[in-house]
VEXZA-153414 format. One record per residue (C-alpha): x, y, z; residue number from 1. Coordinates in nm, 4 decimals. Each point is the difference from the previous one (the first is absolute). Layout:
// residues N
((X,Y,Z),NUM),
...
***
This chain:
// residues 454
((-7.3472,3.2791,-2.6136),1),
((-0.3006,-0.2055,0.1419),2),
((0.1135,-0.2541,0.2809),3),
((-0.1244,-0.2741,-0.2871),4),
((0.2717,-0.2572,-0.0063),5),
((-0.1049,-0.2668,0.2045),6),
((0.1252,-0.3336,-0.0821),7),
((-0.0120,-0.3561,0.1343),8),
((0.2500,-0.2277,-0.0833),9),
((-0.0647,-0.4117,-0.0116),10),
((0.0829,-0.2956,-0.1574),11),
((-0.1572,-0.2203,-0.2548),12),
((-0.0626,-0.3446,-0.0534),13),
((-0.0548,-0.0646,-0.3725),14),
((-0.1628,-0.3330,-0.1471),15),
((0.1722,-0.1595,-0.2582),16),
((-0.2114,-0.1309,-0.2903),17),
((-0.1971,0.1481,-0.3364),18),
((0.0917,0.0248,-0.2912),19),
((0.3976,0.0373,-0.0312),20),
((0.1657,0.2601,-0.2640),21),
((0.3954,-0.0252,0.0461),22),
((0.1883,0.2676,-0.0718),23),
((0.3667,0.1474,0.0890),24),
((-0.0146,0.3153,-0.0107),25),
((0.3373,0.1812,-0.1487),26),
((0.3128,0.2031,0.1021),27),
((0.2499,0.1749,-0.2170),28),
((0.2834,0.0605,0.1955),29),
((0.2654,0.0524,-0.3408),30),
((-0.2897,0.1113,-0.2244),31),
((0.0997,0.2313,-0.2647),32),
((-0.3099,0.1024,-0.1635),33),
((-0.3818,-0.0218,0.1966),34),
((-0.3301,0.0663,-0.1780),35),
((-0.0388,0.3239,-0.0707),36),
((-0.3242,0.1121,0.1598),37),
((-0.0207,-0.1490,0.3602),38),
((0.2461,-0.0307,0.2848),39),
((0.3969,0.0756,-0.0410),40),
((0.2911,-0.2302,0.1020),41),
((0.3543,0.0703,-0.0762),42),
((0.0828,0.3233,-0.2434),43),
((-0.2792,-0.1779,-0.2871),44),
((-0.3408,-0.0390,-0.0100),45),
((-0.2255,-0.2402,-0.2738),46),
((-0.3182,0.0000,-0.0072),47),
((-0.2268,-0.1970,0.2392),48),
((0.2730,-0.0889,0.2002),49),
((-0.0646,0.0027,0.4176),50),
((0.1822,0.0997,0.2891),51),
((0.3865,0.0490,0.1309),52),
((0.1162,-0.3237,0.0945),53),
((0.0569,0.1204,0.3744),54),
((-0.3339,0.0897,-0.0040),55),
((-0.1605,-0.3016,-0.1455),56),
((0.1964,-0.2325,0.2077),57),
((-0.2658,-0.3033,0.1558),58),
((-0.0868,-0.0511,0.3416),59),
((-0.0803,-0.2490,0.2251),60),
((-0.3756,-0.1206,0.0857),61),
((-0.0041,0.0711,0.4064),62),
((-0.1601,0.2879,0.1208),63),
((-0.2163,0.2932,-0.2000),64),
((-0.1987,0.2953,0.0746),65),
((-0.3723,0.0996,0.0074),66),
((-0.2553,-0.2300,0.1352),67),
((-0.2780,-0.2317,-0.1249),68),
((0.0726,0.0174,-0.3741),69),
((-0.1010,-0.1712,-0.2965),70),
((0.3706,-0.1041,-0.1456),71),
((0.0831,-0.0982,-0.3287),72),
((0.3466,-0.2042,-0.0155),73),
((0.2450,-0.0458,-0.2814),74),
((0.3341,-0.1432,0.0654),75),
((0.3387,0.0841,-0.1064),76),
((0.3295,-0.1416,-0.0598),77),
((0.2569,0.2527,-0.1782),78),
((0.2741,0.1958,0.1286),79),
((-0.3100,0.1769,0.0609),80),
((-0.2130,-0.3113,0.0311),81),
((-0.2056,-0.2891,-0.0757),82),
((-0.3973,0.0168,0.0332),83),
((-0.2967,-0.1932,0.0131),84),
((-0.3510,0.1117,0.0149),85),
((-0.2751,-0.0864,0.2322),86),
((-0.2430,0.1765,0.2649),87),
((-0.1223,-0.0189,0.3470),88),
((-0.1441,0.2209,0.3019),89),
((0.2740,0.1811,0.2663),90),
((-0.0980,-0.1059,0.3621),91),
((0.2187,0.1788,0.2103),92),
((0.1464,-0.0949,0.2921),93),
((0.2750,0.0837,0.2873),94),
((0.3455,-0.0506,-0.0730),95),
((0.1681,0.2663,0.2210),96),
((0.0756,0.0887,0.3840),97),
((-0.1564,0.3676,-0.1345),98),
((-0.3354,0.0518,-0.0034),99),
((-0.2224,0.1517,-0.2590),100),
((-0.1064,0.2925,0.2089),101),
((0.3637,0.0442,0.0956),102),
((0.0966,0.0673,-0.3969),103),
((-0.2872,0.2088,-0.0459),104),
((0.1192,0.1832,0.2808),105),
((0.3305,0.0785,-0.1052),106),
((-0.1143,0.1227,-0.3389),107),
((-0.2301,0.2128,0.1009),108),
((0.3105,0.1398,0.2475),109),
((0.1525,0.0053,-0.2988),110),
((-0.2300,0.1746,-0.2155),111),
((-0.0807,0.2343,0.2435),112),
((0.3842,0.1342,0.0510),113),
((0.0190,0.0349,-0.3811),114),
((-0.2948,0.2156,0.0039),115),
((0.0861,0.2149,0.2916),116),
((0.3983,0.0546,-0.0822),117),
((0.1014,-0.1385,-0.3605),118),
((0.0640,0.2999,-0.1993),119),
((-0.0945,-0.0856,-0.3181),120),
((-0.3356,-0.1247,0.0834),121),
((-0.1463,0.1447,-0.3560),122),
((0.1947,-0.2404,-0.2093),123),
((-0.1120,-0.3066,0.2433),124),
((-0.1898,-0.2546,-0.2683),125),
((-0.2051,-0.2568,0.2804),126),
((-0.0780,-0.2369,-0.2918),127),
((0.4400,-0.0219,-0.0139),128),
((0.0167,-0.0548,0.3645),129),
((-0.2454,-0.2888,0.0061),130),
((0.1571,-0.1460,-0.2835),131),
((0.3299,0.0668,0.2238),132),
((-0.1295,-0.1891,0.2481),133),
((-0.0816,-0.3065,-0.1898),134),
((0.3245,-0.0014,-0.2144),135),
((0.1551,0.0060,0.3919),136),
((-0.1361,-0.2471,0.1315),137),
((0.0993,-0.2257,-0.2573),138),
((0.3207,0.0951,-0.0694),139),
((0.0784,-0.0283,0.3714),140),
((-0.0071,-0.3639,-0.0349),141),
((0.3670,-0.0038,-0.1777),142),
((-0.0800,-0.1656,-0.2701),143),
((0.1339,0.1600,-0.3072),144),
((-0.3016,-0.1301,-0.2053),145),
((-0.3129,0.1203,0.2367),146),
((-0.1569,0.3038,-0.1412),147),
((-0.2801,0.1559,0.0094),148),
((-0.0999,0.1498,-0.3319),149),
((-0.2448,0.2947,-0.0200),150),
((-0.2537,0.0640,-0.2612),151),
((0.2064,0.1338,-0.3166),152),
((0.2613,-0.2024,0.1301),153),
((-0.2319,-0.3150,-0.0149),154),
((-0.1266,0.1101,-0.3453),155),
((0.3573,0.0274,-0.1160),156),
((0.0900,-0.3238,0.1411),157),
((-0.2613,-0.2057,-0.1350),158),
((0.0224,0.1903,-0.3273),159),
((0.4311,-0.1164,-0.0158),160),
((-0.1175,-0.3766,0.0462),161),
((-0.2470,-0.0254,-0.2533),162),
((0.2441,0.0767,-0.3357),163),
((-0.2537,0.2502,-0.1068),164),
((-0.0487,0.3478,0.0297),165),
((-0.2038,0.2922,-0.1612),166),
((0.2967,0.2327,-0.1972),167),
((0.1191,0.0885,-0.2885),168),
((0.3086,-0.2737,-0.0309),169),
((0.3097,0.2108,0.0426),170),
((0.2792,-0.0571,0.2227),171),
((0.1686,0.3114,0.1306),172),
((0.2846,0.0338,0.2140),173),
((0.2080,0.3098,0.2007),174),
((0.3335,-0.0072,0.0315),175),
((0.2169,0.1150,0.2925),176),
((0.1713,0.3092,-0.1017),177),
((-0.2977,0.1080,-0.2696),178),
((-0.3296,0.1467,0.0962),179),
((-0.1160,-0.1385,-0.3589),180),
((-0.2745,-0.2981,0.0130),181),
((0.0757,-0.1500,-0.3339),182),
((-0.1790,-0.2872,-0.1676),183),
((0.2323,-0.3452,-0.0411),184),
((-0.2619,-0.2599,-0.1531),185),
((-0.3037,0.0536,-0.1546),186),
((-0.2761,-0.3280,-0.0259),187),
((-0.0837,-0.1030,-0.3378),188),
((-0.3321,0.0733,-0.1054),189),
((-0.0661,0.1868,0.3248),190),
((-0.1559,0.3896,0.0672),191),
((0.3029,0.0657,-0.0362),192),
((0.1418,-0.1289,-0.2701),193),
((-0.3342,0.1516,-0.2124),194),
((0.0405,0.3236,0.1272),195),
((0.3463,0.0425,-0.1701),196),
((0.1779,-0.0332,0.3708),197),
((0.3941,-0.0631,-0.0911),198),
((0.2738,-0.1822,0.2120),199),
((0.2023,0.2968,0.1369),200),
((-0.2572,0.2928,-0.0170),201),
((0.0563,0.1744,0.3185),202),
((-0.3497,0.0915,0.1465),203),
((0.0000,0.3463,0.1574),204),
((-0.3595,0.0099,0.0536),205),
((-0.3262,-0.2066,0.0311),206),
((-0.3639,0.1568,-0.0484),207),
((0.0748,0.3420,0.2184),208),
((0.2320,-0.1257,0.1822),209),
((0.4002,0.1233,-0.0124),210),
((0.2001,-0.2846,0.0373),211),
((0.2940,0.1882,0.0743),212),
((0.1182,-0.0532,0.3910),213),
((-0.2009,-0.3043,0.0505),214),
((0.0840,-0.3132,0.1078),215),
((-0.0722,-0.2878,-0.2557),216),
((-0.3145,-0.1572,0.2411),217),
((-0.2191,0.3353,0.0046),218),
((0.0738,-0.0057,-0.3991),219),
((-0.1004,-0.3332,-0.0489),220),
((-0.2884,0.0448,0.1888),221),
((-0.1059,0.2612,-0.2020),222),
((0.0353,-0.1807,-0.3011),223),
((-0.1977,-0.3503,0.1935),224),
((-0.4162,0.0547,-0.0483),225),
((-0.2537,-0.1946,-0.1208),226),
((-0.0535,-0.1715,-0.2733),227),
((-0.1007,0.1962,-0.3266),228),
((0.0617,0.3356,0.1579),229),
((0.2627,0.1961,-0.2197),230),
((0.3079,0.1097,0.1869),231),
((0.1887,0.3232,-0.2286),232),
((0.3583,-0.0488,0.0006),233),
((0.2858,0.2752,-0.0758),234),
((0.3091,-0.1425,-0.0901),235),
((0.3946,0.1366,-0.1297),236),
((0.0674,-0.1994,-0.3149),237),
((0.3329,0.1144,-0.1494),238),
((-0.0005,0.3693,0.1598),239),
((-0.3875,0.0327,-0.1522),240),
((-0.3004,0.0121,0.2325),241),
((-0.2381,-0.2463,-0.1297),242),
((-0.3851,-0.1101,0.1846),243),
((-0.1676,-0.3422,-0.0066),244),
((-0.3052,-0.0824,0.1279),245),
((-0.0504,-0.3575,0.1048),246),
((-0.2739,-0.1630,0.0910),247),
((0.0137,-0.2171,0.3249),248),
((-0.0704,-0.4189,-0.0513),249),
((0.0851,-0.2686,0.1667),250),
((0.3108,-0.0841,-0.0339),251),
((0.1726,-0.3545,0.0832),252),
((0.3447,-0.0123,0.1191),253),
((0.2909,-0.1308,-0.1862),254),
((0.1602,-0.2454,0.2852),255),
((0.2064,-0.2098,-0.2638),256),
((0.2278,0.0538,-0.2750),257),
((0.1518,-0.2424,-0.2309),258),
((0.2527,-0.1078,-0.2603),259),
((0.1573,-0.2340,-0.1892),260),
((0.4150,0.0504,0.0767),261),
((0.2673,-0.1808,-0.1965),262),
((0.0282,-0.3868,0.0102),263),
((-0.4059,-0.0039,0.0300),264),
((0.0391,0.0546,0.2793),265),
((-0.3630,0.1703,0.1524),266),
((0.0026,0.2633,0.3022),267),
((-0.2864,0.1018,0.1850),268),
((0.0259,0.3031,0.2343),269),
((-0.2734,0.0049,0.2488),270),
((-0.0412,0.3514,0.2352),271),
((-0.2617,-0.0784,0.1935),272),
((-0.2703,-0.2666,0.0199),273),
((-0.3361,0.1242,-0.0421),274),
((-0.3687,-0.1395,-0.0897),275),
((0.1522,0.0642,-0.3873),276),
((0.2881,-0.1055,0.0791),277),
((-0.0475,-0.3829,-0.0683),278),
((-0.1355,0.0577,-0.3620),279),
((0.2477,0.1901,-0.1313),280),
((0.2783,-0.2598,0.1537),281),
((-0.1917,-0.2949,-0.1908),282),
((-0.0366,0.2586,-0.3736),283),
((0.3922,0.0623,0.0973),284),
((0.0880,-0.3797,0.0670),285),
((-0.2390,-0.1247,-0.2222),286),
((0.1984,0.2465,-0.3240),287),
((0.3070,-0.0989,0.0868),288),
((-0.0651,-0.3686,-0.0234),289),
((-0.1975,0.0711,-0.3626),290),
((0.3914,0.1627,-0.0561),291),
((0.1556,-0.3211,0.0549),292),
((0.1484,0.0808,0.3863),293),
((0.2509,-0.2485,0.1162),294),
((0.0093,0.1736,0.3276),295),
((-0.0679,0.2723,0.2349),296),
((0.0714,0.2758,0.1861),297),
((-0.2692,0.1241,0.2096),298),
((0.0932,0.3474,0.1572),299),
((-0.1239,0.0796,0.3862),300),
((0.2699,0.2983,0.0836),301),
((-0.1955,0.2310,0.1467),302),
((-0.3401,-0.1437,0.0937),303),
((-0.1155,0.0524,0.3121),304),
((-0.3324,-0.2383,-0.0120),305),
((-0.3720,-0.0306,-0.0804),306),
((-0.2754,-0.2663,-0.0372),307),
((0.0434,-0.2975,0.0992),308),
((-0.2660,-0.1320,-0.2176),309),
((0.2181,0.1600,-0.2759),310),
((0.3357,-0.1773,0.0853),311),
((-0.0914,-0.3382,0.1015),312),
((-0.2401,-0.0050,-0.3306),313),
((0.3266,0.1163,-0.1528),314),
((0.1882,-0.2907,0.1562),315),
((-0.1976,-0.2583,-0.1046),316),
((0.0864,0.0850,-0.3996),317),
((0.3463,-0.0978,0.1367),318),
((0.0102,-0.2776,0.3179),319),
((-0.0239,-0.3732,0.0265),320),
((-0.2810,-0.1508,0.2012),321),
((-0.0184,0.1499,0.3684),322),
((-0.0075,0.2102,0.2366),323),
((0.0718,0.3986,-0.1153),324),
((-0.0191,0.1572,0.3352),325),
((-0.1332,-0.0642,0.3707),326),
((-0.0763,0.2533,0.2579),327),
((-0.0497,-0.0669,0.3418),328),
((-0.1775,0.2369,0.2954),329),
((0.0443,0.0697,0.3671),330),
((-0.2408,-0.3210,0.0520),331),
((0.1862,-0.2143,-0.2382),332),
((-0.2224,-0.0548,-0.2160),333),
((0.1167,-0.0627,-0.3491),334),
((-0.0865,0.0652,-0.3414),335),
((0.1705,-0.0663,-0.3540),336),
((-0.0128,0.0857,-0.3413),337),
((0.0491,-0.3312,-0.2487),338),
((0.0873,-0.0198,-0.3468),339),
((-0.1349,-0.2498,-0.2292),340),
((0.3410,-0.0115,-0.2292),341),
((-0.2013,-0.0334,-0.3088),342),
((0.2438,0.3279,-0.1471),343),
((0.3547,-0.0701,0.1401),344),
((0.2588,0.1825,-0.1437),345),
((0.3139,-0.2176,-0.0977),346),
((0.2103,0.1975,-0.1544),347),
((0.3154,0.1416,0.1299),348),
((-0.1781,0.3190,0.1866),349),
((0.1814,0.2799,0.2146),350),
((-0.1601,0.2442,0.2756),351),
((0.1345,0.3521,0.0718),352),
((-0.0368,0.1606,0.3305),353),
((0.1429,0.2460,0.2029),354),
((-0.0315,0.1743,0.4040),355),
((-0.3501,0.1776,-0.1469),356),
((-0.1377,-0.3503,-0.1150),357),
((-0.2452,-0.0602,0.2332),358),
((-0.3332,-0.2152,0.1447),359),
((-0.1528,-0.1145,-0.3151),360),
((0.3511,-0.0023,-0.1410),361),
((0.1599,-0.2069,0.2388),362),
((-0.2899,-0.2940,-0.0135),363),
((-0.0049,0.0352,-0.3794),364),
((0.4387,-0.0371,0.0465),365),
((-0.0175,-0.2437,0.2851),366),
((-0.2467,-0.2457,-0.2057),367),
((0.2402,-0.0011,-0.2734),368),
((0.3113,-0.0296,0.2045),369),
((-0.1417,-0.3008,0.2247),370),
((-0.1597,-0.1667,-0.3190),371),
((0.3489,-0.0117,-0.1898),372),
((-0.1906,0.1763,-0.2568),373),
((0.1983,0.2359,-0.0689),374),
((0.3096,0.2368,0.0780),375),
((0.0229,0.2855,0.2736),376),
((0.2114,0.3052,-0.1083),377),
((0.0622,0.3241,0.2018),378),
((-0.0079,0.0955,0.3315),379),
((-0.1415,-0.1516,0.3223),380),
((-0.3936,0.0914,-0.0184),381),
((-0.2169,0.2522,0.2662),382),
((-0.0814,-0.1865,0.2439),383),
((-0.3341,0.0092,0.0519),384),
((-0.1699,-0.3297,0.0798),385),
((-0.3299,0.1203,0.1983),386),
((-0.3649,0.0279,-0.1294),387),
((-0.2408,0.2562,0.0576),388),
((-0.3532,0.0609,0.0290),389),
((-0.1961,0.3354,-0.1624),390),
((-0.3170,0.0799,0.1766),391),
((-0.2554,0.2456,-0.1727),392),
((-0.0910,0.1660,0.3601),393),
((-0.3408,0.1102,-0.1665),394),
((0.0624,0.3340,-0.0103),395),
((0.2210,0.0562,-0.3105),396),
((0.3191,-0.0908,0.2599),397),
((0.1893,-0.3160,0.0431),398),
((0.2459,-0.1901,0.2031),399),
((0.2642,-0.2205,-0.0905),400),
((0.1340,-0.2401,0.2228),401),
((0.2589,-0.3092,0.0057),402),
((-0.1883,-0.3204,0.0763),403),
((0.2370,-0.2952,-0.1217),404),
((0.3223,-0.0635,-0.0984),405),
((0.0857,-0.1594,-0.3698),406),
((0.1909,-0.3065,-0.0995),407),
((0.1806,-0.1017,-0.3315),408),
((-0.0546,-0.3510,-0.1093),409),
((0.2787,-0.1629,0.2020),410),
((-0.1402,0.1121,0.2934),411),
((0.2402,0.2975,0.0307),412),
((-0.0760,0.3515,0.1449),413),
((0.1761,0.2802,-0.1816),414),
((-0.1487,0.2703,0.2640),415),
((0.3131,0.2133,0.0977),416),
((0.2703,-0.1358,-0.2041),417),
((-0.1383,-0.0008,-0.3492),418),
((0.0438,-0.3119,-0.3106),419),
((0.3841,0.0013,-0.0609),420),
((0.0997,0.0040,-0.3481),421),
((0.1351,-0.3380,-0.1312),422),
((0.2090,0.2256,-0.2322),423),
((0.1589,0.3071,0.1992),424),
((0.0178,0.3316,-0.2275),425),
((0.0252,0.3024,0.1276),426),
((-0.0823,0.2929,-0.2249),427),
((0.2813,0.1997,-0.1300),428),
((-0.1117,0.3701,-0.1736),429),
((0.2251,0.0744,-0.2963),430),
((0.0376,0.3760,-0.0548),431),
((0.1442,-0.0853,-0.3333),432),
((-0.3345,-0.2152,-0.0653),433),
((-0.2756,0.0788,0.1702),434),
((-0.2341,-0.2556,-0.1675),435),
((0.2609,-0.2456,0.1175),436),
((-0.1606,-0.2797,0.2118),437),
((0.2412,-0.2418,0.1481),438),
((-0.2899,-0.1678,0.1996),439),
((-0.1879,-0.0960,-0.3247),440),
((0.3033,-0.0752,-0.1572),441),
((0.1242,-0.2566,0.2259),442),
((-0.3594,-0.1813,-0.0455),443),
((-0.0046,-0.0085,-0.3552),444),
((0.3583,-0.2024,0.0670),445),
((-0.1782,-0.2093,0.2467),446),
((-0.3027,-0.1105,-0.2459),447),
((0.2928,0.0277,-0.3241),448),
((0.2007,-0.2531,0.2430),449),
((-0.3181,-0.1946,0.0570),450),
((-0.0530,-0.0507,-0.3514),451),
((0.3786,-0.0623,-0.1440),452),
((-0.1078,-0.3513,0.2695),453),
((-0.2850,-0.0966,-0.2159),454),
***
């Protein structure tokens, strides 16, 4: 291995200003079913979905690696986090007792024991231990939500935020004790759906490949390519070996659900919020009301985040005149996000969460809760209160970073300890029931209570 891996650590100083694109990015840390056709979380995967939670956790804006680079910035606030966009020039400069030469030093001490005594020196990948370095060096810093992302991580990652993805419009999932990948929702109208692709087919193999043995992300990826390429599927169907061939479109993620439950009363289930995200809440809210909705339940269980764009536009179909959120950073300055109250909701209205509803979740929950607007039902929230920044480092790679910390209307921070529910609930599996949902059920009362006042 050639003595190659010389690297020189040093700090940026990013300008603020350009043009701003907010965005949180997301986190599924109870997700049951993921895009089928990028990166896996949990036992499920759906289609155009992004990273592990653990893996897309945000960072803090203090330090970074490589020198003299155009950035591109997007900030995030999510349990992964919250993003704006701008760009500027890395200077770097000195921030350490440890000199430049001295790092290079010890790497190339380093480098040159590996190459002399490690004994698998065939399998060594240098383009994996640069990227080892980076991810290091940031995740040195403690902070759960500094990464460093490399490129098909970065690709992934912007590809989760976005609410679109190139697929077919399947979700698949894998379940514990089963080596089976079998398909739970199909997409109307989708790939898919056309190519005669059935809720609980079992897919043993895509194209050439043998699905058998493999763990759902290398099948998903397989299935994931661009857009009108055909992807051949083999699937079990009833004990009978059937094939499908889809061809790949883009696909746009279905982040809410709704109905209309007894008492007209509406409920909107929200998993994540994406760029997509807000249009399908307004169709959803926006139904209901054509329904005749005397109230709501809007569902958050579960969500770990997403644009903040996406849930403040979201909030302001539902607030009074003010302020929706404030974030403040390590120079206090501060910033805040107003609504015009031109669309308050005022009827009785109810907000699930649980322990996985985070970032975007908890300002969409705190807003309500400080506003009297509505109801909180569940469990105390996350906990995550801090926004991060996303820089493109120019090379296909970014950074994220934590660079403020994020305020409900009242003035409160959440960071740490979470919005606590006005209602308590904990949730209570019924074996005898599994569709039971005592959460839900105790804020249908709430809203039914609400109502019986009018």
């Amino acid at each position: 291995m050639e003595k190659r891996i010389r690297f020189v650590l040093s700090f940026w100083s990013v300008n603020n200003g350009g043009g701003m694109k907010e965005m949180m990015d997301w986190n599924s840390n109870d997700r049951k079913n993921i895009p089928a056709e990028t990166d896996i979380r949990t036992d499920s995967a759906d289609e155009g979905k992004g990273k592990d939670p653990e893996k897309n956790s945000d960072g803090r804006f203090s330090t970074g690696v490589l020198t003299g680079v155009l950035v591109t910035v997007l900030v995030i606030c999510g349990a992964a986090g919250i993003w704006k966009v701008f760009t500027g020039r890395g200077d770097y400069t000195s921030a350490s007792t440890v000199s430049e030469a001295d790092v290079n030093k010890k790497l190339d001490q380093i480098n040159s024991l590996i190459e002399d005594y490690y004994l698998y020196e065939d399998e060594i990948d240098e383009d994996t231990l640069i990227d080892g370095i980076y991810s290091g060096y940031a995740e040195a810093l403690g902070d759960p939500y500094t990464e460093y992302y490399d490129e098909k991580e970065t690709e992934a990652l912007y590809e989760s935020t976005s609410g679109e993805f190139s697929g077919i419009g399947a979700t698949m999932s894998k379940s514990a004790d089963s080596d089976e990948i079998t398909v739970s929702n199909v997409y109307d109208d989708s790939p898919a759906d056309k190519a005669g692709l059935k809720q609980g087919d079992v897919i043993y193999q895509v194209d050439d490949h043998s699905a058998s043995g493999q763990d759902l992300e290398t099948v998903v990826s397989w299935i994931k390519g661009e857009q009108g390429t055909e992807v051949v599927l083999h699937v079990l169907r009833d004990g009978k070996e059937v094939e499908l061939t889809a061809t790949r479109d883009i696909i746009e993620v279905h982040t809410v659900s709704s109905e209309m439950k007894d008492n007209q009363i509406g409920y909107i289930a929200v998993s994540e919020f994406d760029s997509v995200t807000y249009d399908q809440f307004k169709e959803a809210l926006d139904n209901l009301e054509s329904q005749g909705m005397q109230g709501l339940v809007i569902d958050l269980r579960g969500n770990p985040g997403g644009s903040l764009t996406t849930v403040t536009d979201m909030l302001k179909l539902l607030l009074p005149e003010g302020t929706i959120v404030s974030t403040k950073d390590k120079y206090g300055n501060t910033e805040e996000i107003t609504c015009d109250g031109k669309h308050e909701f005022t009827k009785p209205l109810a907000v699930l969460v649980n322990q996985y509803s985070a970032s975007a979740s908890e300002i969409f929950s705190g807003a309500i809760q400080d506003y009297g607007t509505g109801t909180i039902v569940g469990m105390t929230t996350y906990g995550k209160g801090v926004v991060q920044q996303l820089m493109d480092l120019g090379d296909g790679t970014c950074l994220k970073v934590t660079i403020a910390e994020y305020y409900t209307p009242s003035g409160r921070s959440i960071n740490g300890t979470g919005v606590e529910p006005d209602v308590e609930v904990e949730y209570e599996y019924d074996k005898n029931n599994p569709e039971a949902d005592n959460q839900l059920d105790k804020a249908l009362e709430v809203v039914s209570g609400e109502l019986k006042q009018e």
